[in-house]
C-alpha positions in Angstrom: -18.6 -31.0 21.0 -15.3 -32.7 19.3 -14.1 -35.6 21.7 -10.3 -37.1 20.4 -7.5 -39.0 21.4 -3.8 -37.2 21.2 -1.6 -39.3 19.4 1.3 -38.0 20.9 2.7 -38.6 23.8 3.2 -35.6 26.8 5.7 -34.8 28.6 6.0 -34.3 32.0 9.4 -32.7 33.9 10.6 -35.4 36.8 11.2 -33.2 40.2 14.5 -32.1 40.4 15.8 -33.2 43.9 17.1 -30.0 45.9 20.4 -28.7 45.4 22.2 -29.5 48.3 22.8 -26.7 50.8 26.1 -25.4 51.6 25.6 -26.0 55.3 24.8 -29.6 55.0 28.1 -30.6 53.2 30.0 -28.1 55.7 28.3 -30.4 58.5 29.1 -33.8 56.7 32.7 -32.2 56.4 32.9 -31.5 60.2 31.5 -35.2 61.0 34.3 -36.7 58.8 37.1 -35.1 60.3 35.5 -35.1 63.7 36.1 -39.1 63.2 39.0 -39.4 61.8 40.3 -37.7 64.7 38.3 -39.2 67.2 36.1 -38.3 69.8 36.5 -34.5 70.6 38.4 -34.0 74.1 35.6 -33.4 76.4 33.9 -36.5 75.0 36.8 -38.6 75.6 37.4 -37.3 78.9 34.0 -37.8 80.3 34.0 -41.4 78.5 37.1 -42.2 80.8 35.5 -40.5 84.2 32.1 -43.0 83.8 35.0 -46.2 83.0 36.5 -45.2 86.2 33.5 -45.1 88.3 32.2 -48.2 87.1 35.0 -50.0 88.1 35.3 -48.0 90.7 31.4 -49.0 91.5 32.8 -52.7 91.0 35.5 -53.2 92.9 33.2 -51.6 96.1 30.4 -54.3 95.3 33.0 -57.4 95.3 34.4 -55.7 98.2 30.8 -55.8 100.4 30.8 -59.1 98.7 33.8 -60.1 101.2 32.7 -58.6 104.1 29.6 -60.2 104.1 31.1 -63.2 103.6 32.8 -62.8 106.8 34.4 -59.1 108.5 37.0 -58.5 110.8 38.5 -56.2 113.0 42.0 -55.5 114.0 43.4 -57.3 111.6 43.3 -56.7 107.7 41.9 -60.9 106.7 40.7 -63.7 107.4 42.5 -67.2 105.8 41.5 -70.4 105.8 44.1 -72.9 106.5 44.6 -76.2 105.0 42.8 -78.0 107.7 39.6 -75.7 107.5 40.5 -73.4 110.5 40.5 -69.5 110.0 43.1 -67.2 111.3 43.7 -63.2 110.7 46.7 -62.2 108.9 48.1 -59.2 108.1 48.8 -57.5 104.7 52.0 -58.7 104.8 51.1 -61.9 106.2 48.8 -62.4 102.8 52.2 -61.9 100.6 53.0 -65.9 102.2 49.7 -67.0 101.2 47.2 -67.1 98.0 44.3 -64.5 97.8 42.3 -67.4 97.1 42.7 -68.5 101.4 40.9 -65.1 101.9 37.3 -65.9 103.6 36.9 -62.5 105.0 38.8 -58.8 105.8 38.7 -55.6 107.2 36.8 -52.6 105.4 40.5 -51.6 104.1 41.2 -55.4 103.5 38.4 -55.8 101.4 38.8 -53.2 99.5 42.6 -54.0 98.4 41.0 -57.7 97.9 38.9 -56.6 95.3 41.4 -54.3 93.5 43.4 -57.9 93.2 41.3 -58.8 90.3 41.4 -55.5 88.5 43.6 -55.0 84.7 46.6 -53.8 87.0 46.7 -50.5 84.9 43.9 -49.4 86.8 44.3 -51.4 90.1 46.0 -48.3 91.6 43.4 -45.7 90.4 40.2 -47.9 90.9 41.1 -48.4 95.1 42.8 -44.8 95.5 39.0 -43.7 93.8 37.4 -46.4 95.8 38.8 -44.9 99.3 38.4 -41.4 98.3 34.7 -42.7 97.7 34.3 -44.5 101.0 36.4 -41.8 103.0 33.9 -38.8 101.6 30.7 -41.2 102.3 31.6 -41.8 105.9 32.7 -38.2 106.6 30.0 -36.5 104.9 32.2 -35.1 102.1 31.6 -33.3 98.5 32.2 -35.3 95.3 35.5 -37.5 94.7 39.0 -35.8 93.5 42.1 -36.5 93.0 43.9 -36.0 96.6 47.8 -36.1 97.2 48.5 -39.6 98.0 49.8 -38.6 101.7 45.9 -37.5 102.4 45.2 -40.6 100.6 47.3 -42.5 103.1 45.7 -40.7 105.9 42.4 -41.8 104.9 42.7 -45.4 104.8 44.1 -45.1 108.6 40.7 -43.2 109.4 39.0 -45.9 107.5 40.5 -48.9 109.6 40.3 -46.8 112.6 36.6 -46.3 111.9 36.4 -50.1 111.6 37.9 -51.3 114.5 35.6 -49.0 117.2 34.9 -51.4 119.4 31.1 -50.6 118.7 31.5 -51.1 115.2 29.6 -54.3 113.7 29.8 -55.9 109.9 26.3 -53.9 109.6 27.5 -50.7 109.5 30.5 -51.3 107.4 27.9 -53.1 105.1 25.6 -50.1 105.3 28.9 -47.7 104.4 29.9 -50.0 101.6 26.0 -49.5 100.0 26.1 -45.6 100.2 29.6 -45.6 98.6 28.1 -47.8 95.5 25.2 -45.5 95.6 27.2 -42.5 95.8 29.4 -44.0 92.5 26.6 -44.6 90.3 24.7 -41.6 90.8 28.3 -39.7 90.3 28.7 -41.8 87.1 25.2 -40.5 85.6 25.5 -36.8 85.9 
């Protein structure tokens, strides 16, 4: 039996990666265009529905926020005065006055309180959405649309009239206010 050494080195063949496959560089050719385009329709449609419920969902919380501080009937506020006392105002009454006075409101009150603080773009949209919301909790109603501003109109007058039944109290409104919040977010994740 011969046992040697080879003196010479061997050669081995490194893999060869793959040749890429003709779908893969159609699909990385999609994906660029796709972003330099943006996000597809449907994508940036639904993106803008969950933005508007979340405000939406916000403006109700600051608006319980109000009412538990201190809710009213027959009258859309409550003001402090200089000298500490509290007095209701009107909507109109509020254009004399800074929103800062307001220590309390109305369902309706509250609810254009806490639009005050949204990007005024979407003031309008958030409390028409934020109505529509409360209006279809209270009345037993499907999911939120877009409704001619007349029925719109109609529906906050049903939503003061609901909170001015003399056997109303700040509980129920409260309660209402936490089904509408629930009713946003669970809209917001489907």
């Amino acid at each position: 039996m011969a046992v040697g050494t080879l003196d010479r080195p061997v050669r081995t063949e490194e893999p060869q990666a793959p040749a890429p496959r003709r779908t893969s560089a159609l699909r990385d050719r999609l994906r660029r265009r796709s972003a330099d385009r943006g996000p597809a329709p449907a994508l940036a449609a639904e993106l803008e529905r969950v933005r508007r419920l979340e405000g939406t969902t916000a403006l109700l919380e600051r608006a319980r926020a109000l009412v538990a501080q201190c809710w009213v009937q027959d009258s859309f506020y409550v003001v402090r005065g200089r000298n500490g006392e509290t007095r209701p105002v009107s909507p109109f009454g509020l254009l004399l006055l800074s929103r800062h006075d307001v220590v309390g409101a109305c369902l309706v009150g509250a609810v254009a309180h806490a639009s005050s603080v949204t990007d005024r773009q979407d003031r309008r949209g958030q409390a028409a959405l934020a109505v529509d919301t409360l209006w279809q909790t209270l009345t037993g109603g499907g999911d939120v649309s877009d409704v001619h501003p007349g029925a719109r109109a109609a529906r906050v007058r049903e939503l003061a009239r609901w909170n001015d039944e003399q056997t109303r109290c700040q509980a129920d409104v409260l309660d209402l206010l936490d089904r509408a919040v629930s009713r946003t977010i669970l809209q917001s994740v489907r």
